[in-house]
N, CA, C and O atoms as a printed pandas DataFrame, in Angstrom:
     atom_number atom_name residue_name chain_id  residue_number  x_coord  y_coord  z_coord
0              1         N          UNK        A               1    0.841   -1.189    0.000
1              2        CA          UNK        A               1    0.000    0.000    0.000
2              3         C          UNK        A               1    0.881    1.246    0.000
3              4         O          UNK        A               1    2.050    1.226    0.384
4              5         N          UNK        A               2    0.342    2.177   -0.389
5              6        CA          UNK        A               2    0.890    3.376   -0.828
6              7         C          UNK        A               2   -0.153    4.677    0.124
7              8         O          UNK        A               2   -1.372    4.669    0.294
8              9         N          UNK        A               3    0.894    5.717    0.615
9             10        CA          UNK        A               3    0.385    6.535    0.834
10            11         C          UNK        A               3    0.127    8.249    0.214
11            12         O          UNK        A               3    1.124    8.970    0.257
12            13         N          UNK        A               4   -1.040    8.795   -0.282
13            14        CA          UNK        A               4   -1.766    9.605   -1.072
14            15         C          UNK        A               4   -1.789   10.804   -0.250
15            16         O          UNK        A               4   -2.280   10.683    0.872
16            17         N          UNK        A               5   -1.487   11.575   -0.491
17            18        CA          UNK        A               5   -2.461   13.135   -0.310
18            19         C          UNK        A               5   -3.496   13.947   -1.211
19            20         O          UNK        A               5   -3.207   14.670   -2.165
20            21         N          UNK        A               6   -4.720   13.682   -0.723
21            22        CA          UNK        A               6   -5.963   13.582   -1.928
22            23         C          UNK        A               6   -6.590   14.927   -1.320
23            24         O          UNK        A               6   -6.986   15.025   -0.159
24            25         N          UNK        A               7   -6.625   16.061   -2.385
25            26        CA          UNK        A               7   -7.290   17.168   -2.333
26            27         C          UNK        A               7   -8.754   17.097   -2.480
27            28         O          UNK        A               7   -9.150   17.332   -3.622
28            29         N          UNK        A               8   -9.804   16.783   -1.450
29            30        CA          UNK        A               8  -11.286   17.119   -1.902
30            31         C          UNK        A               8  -11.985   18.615   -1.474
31            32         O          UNK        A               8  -11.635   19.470   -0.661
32            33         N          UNK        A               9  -12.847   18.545   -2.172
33            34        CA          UNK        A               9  -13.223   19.984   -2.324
34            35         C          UNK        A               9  -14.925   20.367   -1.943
35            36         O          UNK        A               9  -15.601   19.557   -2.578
36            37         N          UNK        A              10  -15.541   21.001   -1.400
37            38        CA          UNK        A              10  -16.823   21.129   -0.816
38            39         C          UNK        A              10  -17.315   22.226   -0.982
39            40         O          UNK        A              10  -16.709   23.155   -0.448
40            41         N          UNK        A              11  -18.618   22.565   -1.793
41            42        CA          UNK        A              11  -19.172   23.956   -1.330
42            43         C          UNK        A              11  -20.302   23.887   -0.205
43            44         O          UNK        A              11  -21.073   22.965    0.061
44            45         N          UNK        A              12  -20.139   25.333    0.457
45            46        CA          UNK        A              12  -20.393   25.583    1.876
46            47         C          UNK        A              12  -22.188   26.513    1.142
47            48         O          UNK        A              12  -22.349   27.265    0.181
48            49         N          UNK        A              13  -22.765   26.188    1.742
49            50        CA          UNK        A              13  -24.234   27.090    0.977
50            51         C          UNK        A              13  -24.722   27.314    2.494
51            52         O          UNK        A              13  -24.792   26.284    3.165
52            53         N          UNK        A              14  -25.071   28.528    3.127
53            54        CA          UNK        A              14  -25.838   28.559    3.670
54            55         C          UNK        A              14  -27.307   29.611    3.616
55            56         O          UNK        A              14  -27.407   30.793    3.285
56            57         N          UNK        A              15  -28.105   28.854    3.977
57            58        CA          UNK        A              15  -29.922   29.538    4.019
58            59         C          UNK        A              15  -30.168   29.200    2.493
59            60         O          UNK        A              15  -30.211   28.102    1.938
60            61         N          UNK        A              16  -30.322   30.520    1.967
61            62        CA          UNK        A              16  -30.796   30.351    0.417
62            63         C          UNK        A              16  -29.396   30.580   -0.504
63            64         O          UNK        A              16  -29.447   30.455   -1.728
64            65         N          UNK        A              17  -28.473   30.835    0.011
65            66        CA          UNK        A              17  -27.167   30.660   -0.855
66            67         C          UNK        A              17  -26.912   32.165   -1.190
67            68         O          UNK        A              17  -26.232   32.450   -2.175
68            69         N          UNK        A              18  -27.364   32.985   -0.510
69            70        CA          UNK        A              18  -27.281   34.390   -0.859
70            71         C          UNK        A              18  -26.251   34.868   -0.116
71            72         O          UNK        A              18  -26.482   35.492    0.920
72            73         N          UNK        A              19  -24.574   34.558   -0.696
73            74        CA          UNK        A              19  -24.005   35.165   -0.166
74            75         C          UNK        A              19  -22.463   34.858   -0.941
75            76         O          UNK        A              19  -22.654   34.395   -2.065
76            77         N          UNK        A              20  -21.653   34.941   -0.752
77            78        CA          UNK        A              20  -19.912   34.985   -1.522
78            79         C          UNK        A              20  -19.959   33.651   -1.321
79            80         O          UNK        A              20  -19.955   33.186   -0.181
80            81         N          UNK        A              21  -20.015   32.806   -2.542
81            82        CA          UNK        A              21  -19.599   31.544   -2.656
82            83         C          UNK        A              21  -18.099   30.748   -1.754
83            84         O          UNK        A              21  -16.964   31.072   -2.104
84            85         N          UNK        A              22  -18.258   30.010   -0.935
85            86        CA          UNK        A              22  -17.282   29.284    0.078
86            87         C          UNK        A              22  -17.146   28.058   -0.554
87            88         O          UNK        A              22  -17.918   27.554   -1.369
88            89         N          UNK        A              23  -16.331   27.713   -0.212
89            90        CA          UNK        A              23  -15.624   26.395   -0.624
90            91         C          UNK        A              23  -14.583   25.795    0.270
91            92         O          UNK        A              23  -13.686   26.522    0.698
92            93         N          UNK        A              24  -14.634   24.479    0.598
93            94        CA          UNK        A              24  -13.921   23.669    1.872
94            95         C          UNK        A              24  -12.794   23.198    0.841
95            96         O          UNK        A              24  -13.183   22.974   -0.306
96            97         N          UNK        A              25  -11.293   23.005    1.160
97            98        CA          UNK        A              25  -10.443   22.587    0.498
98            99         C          UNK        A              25   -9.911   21.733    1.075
99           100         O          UNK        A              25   -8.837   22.315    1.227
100          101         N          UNK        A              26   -9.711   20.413    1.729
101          102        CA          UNK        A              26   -9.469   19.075    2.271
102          103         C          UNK        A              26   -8.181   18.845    1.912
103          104         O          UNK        A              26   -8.301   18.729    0.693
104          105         N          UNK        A              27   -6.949   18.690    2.171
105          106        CA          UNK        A              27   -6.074   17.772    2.070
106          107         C          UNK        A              27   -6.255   16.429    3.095
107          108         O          UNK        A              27   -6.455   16.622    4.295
108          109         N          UNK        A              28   -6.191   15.354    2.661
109          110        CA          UNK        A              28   -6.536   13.699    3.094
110          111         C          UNK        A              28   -5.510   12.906    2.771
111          112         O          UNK        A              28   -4.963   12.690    1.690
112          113         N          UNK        A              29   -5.252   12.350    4.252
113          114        CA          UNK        A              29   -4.384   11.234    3.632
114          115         C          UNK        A              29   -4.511   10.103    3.576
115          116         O          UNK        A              29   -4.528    9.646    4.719
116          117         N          UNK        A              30   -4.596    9.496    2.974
117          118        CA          UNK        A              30   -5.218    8.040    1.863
118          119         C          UNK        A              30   -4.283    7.201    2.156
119          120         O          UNK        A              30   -3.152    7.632    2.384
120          121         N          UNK        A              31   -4.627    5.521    2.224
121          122        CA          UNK        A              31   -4.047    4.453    2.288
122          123         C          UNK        A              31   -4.568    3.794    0.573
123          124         O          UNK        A              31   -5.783    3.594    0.557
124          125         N          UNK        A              32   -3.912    3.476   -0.688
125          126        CA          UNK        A              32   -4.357    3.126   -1.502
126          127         C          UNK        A              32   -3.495    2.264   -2.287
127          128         O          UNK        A              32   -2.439    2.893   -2.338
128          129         N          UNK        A              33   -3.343    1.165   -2.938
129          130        CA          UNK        A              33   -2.648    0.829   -3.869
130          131         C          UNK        A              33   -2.253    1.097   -4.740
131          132         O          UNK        A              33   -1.317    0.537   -5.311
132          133         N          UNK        A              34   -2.947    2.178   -5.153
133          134        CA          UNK        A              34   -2.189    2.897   -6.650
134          135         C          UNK        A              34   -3.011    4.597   -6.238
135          136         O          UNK        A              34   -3.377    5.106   -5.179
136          137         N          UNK        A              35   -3.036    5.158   -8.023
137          138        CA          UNK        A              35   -3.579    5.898   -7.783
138          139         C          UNK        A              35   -4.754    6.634   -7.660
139          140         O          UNK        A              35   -5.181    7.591   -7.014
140          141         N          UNK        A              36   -5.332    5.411   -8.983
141          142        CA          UNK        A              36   -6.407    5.708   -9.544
142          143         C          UNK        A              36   -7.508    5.212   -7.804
143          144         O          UNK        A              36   -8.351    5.957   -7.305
144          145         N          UNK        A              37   -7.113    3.817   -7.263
145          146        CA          UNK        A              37   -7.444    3.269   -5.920
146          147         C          UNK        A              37   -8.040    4.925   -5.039
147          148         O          UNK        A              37   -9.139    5.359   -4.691
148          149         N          UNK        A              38   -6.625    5.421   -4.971
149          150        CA          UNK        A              38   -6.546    6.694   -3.798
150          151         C          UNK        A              38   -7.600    7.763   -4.692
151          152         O          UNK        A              38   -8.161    8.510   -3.891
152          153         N          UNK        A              39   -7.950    7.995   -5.889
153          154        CA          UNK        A              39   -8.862    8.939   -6.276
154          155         C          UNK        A              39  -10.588    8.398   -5.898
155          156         O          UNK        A              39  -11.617    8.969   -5.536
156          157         N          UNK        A              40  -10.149    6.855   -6.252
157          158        CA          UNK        A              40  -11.915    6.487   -5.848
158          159         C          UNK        A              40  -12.580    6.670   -4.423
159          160         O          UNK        A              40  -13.726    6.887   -4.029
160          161         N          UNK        A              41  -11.068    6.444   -3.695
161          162        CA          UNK        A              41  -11.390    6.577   -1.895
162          163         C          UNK        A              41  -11.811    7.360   -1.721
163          164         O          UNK        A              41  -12.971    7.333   -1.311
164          165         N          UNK        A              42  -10.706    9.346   -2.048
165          166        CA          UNK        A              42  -11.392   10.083   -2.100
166          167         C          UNK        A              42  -12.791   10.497   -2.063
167          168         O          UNK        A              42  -13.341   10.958   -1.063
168          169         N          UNK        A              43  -13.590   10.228   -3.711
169          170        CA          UNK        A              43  -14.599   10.702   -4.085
170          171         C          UNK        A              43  -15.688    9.907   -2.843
171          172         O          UNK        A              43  -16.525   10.573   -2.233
172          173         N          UNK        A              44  -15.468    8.149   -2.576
173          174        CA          UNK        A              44  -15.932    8.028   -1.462
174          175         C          UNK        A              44  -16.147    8.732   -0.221
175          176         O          UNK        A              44  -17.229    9.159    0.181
176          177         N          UNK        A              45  -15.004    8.820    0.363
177          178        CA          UNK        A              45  -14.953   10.252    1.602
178          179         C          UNK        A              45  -15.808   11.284    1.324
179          180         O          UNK        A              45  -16.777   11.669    1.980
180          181         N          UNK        A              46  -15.347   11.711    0.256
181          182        CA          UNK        A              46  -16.300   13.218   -0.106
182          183         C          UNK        A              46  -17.819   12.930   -0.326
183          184         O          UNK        A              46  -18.649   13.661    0.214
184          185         N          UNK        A              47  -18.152   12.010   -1.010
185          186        CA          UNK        A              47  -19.716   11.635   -0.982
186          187         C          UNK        A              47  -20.206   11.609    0.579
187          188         O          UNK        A              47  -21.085   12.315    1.074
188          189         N          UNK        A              48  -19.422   10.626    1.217
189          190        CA          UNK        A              48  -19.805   10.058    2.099
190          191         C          UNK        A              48  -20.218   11.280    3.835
191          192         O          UNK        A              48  -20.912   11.194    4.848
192          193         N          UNK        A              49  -19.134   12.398    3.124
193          194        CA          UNK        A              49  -19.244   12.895    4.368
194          195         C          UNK        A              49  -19.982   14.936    4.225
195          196         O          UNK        A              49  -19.781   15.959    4.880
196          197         N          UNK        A              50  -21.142   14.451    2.559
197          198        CA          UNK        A              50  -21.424   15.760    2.499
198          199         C          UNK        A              50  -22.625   15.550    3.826
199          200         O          UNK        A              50  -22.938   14.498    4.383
200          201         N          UNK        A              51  -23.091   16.815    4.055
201          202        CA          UNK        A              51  -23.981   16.994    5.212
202          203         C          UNK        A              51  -25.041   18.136    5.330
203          204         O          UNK        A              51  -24.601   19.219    4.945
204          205         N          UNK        A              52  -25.908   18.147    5.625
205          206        CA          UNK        A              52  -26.720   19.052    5.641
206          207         C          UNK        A              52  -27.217   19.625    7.528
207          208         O          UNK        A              52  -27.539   18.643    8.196
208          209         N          UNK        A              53  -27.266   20.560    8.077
209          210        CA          UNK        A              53  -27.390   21.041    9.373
210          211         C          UNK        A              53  -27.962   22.153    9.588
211          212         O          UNK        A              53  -28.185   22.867    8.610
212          213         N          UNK        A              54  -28.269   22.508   10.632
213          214        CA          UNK        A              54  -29.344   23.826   11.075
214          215         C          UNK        A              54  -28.060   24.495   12.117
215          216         O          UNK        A              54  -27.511   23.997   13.100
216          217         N          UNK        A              55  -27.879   25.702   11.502
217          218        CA          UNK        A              55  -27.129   26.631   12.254
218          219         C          UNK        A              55  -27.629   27.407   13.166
219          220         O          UNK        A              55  -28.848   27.456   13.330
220          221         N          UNK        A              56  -26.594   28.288   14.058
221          222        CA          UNK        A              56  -27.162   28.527   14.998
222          223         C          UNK        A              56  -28.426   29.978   15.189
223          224         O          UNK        A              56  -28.839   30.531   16.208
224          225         N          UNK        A              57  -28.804   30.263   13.415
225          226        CA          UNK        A              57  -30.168   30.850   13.374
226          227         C          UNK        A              57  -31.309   30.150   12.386
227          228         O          UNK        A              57  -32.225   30.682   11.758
228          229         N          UNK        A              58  -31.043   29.227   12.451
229          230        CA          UNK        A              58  -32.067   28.408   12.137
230          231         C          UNK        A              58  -31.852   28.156   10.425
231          232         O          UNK        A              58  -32.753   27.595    9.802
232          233         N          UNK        A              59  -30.769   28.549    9.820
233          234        CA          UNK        A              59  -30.957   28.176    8.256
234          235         C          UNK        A              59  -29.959   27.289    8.226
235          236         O          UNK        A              59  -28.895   27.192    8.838
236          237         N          UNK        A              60  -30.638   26.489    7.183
237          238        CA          UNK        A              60  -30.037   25.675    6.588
238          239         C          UNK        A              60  -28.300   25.447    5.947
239          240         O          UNK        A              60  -28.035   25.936    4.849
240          241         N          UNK        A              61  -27.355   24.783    6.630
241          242        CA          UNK        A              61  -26.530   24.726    5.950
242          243         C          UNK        A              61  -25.786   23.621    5.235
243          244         O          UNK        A              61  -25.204   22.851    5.999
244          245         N          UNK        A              62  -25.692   23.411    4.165
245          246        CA          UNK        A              62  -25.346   22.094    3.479
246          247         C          UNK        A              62  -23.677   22.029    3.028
247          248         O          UNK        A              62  -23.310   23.162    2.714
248          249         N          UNK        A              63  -23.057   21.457    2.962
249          250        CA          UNK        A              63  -21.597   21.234    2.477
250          251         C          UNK        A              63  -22.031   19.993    1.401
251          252         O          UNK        A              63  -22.399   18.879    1.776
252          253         N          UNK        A              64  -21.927   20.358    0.190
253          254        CA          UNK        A              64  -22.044   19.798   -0.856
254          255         C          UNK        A              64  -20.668   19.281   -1.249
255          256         O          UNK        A              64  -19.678   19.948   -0.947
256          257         N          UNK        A              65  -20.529   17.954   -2.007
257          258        CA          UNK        A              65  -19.259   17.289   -2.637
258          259         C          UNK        A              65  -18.656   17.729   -4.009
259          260         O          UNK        A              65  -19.045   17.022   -4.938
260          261         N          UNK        A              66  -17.714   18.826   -4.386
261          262        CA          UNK        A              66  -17.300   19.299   -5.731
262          263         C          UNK        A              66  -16.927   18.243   -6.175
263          264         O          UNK        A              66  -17.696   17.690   -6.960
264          265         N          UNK        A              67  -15.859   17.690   -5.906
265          266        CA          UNK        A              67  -14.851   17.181   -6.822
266          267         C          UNK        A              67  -13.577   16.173   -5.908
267          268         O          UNK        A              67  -13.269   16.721   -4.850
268          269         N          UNK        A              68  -13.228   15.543   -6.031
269          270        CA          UNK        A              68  -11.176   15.266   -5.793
270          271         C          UNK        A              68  -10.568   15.835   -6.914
271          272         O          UNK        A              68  -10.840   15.492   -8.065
272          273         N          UNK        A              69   -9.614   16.841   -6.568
273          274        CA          UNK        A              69   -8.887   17.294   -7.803
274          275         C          UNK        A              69   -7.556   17.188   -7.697
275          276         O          UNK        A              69   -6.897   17.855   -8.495
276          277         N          UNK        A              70   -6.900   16.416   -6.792
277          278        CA          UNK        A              70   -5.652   16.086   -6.951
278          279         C          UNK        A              70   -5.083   14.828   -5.927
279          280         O          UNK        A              70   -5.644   14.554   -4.866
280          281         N          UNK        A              71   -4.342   14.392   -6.239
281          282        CA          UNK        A              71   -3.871   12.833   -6.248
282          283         C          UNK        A              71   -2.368   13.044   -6.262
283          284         O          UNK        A              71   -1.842   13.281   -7.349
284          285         N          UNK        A              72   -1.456   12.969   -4.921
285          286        CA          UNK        A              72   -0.388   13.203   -4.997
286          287         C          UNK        A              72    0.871   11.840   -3.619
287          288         O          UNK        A              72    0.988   11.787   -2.395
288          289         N          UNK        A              73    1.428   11.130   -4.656
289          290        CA          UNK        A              73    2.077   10.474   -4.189
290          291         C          UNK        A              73    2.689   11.171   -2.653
291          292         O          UNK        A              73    3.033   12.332   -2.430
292          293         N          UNK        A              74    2.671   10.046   -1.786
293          294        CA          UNK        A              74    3.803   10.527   -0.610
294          295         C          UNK        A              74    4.767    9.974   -0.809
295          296         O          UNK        A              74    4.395    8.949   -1.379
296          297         N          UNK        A              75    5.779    9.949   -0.727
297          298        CA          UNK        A              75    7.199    8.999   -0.842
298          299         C          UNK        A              75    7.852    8.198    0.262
299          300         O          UNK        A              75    8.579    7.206    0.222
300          301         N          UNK        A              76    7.285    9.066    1.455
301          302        CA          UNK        A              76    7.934    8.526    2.298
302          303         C          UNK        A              76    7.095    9.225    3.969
303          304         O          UNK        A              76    6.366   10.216    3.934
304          305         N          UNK        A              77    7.332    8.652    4.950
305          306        CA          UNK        A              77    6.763    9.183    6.051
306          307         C          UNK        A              77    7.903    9.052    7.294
307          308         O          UNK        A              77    8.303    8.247    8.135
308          309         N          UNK        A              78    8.087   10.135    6.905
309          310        CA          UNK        A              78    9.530   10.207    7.947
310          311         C          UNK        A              78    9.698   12.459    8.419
311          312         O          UNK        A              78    9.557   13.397    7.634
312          313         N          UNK        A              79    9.981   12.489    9.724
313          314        CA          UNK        A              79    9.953   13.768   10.063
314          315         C          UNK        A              79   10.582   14.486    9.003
315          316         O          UNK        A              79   11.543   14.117    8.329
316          317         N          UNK        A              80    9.908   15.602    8.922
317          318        CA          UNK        A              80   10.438   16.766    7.324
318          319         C          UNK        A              80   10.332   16.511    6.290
319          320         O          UNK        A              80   10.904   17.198    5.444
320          321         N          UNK        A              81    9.572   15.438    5.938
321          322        CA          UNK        A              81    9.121   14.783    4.617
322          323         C          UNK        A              81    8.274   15.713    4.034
323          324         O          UNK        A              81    7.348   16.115    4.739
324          325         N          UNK        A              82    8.387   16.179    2.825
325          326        CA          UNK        A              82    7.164   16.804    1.810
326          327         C          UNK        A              82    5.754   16.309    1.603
327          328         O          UNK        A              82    5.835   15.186    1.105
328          329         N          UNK        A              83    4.800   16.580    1.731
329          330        CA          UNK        A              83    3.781   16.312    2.065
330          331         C          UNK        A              83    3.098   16.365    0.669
331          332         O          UNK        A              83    2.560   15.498   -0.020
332          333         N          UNK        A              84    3.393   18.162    0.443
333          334        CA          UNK        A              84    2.316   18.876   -0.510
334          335         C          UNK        A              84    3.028   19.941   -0.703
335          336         O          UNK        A              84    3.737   20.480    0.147
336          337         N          UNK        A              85    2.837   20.361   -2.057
337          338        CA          UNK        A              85    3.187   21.468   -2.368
338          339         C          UNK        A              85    2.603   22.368   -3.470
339          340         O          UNK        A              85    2.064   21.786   -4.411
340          341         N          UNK        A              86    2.631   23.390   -3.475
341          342        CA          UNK        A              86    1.484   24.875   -4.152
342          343         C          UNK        A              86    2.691   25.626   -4.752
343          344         O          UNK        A              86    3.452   26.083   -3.898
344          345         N          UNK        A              87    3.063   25.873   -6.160
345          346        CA          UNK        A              87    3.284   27.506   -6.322
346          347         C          UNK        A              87    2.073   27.948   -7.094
347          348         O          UNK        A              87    1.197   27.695   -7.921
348          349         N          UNK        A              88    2.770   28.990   -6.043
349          350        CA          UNK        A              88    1.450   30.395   -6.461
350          351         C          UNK        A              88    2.146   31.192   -6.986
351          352         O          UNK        A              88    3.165   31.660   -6.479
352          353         N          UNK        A              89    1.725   31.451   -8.019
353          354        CA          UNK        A              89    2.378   33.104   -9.155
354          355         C          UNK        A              89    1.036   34.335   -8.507
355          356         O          UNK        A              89   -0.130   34.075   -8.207
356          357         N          UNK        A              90    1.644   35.453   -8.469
357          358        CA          UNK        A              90    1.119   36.906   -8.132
358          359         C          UNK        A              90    1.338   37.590   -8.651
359          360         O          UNK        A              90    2.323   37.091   -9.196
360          361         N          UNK        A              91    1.224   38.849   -9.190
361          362        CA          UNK        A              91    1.769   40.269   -9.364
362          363         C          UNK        A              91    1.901   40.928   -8.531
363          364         O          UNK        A              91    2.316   42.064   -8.759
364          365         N          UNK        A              92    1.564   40.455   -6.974
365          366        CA          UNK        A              92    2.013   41.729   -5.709
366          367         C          UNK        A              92    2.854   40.722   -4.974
367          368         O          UNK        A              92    2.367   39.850   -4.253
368          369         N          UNK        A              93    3.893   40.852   -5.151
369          370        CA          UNK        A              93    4.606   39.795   -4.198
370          371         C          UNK        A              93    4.975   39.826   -2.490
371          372         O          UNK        A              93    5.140   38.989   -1.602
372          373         N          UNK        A              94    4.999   41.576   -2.639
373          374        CA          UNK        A              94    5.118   42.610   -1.204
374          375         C          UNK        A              94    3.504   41.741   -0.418
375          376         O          UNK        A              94    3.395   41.200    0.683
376          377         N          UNK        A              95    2.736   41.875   -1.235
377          378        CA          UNK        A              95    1.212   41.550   -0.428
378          379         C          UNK        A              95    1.442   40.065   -0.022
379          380         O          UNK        A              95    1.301   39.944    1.195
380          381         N          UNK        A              96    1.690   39.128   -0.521
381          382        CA          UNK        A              96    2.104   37.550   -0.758
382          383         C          UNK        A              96    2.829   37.431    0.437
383          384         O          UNK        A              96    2.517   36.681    1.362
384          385         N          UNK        A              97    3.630   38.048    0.412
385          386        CA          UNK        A              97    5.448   38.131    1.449
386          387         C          UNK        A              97    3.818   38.540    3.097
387          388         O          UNK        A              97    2.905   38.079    3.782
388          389         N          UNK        A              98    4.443   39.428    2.826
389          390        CA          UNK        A              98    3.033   39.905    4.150
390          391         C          UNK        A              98    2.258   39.349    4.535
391          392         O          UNK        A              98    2.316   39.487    5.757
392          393         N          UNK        A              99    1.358   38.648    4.242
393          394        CA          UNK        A              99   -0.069   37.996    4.160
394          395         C          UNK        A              99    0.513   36.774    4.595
395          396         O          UNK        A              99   -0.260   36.240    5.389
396          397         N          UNK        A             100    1.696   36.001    4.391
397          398        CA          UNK        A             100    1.725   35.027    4.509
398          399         C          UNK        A             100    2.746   35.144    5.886
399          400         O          UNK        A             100    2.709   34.077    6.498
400          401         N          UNK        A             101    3.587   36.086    6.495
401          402        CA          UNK        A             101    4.076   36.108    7.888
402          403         C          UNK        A             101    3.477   36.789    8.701
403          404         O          UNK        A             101    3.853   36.788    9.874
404          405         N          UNK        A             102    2.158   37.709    8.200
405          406        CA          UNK        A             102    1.245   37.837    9.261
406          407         C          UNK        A             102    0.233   36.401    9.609
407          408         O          UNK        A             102   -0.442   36.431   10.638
408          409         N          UNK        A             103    0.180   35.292    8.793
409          410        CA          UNK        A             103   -0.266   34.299    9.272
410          411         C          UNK        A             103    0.617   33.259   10.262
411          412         O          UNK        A             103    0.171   32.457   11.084
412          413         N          UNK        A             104    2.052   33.548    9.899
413          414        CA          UNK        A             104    3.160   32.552   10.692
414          415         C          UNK        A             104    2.761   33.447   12.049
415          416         O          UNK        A             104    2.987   32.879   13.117
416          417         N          UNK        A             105    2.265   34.613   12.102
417          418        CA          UNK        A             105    2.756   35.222   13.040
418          419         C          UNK        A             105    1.608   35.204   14.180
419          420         O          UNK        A             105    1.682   35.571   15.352
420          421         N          UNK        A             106    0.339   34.565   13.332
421          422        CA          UNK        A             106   -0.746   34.379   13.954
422          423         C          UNK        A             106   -0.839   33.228   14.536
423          424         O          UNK        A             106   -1.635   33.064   15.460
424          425         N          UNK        A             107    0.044   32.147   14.041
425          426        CA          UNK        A             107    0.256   30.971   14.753
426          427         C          UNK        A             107    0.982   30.513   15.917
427          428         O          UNK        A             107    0.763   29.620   16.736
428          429         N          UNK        A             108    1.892   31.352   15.773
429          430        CA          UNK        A             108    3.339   31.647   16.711
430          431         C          UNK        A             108    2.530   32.533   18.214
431          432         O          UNK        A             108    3.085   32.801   19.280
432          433         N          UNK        A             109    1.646   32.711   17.966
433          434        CA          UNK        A             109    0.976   33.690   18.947
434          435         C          UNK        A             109   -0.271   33.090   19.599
435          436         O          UNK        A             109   -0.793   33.617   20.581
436          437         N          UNK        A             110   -0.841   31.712   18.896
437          438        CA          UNK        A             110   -1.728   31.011   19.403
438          439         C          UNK        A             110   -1.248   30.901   20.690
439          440         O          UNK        A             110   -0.114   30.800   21.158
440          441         N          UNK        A             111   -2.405   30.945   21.183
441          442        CA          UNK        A             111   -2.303   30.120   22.907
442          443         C          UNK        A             111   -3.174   29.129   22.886
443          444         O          UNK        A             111   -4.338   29.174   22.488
444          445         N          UNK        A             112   -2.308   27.796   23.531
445          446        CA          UNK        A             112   -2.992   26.308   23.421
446          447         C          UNK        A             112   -3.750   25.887   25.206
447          448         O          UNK        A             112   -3.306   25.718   26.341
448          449         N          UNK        A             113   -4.908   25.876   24.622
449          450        CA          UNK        A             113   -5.141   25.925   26.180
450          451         C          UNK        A             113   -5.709   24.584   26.602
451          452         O          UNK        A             113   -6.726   24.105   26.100
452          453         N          UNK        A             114   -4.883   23.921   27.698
453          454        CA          UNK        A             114   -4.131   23.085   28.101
454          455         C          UNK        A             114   -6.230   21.953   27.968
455          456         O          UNK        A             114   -7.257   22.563   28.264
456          457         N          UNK        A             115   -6.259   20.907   27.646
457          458        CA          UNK        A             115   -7.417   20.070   27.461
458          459         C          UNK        A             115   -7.927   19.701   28.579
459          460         O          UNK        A             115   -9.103   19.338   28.624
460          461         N          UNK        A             116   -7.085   19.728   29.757
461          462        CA          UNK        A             116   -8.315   19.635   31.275
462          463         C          UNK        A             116   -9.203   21.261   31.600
463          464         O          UNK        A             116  -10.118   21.402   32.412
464          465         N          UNK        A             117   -8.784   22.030   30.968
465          466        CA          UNK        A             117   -9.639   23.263   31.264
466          467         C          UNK        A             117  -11.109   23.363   30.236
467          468         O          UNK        A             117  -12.054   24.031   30.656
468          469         N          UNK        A             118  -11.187   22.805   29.174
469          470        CA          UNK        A             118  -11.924   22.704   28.277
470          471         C          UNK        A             118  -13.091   21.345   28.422
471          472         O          UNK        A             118  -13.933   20.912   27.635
472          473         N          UNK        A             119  -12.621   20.871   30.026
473          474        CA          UNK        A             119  -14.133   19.817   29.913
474          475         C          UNK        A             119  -14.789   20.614   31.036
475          476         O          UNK        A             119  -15.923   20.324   31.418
């Protein structure tokens, strides 16, 4: 068996859908024999786990199943191993650069609060 990192994808609708289209982006990691195996699992998962729920003003919210749109070998599972990887092309690279160490910087600043205080 082989291990996958399978991108599935979800749109988020809530009430009557009147609002900026959302979308759930999943990275999954798959146990599969090949690849085509790890794409069917996927689309399984994703069928399997669309859902429909009542929020907390009473409308309707559904997470619908788009797609699996990517299928990416792991090589290996060992600490610092590559997982996944994205380039992104921009024309503001200053905004890119920024945007992306005000998020390191939002993480670095989390406070983890300790799991006996939370029951």
């Amino acid at each position: 068996m082989n291990w996958y990192i399978v991108k599935i994808i979800y749109r988020i609708i809530s009430g009557n859908g009147n609002h900026t289209a959302q979308f759930d982006e999943q990275l999954r990691l798959i146990s599969a024999a090949n690849q085509q195996a790890a794409f069917e699992k996927g689309n399984g998962i994703g069928t399997s786990e669309q859902s429909d729920f009542l929020n907390e003003k009473k409308e309707r919210v559904t997470w619908e199943f788009i797609a699996v749109t990517e299928v990416n070998l792991v090589n290996s599972l060992e600490d610092g191993a590559e997982l996944y990887y994205n380039i992104h092309e921009t024309g503001n690279a200053a905004l890119y650069i920024e945007t992306a160490k005000h998020r390191s910087d939002l993480l670095a600043n989390r406070r983890v609060m300790p799991i006996s205080l939370l029951k």
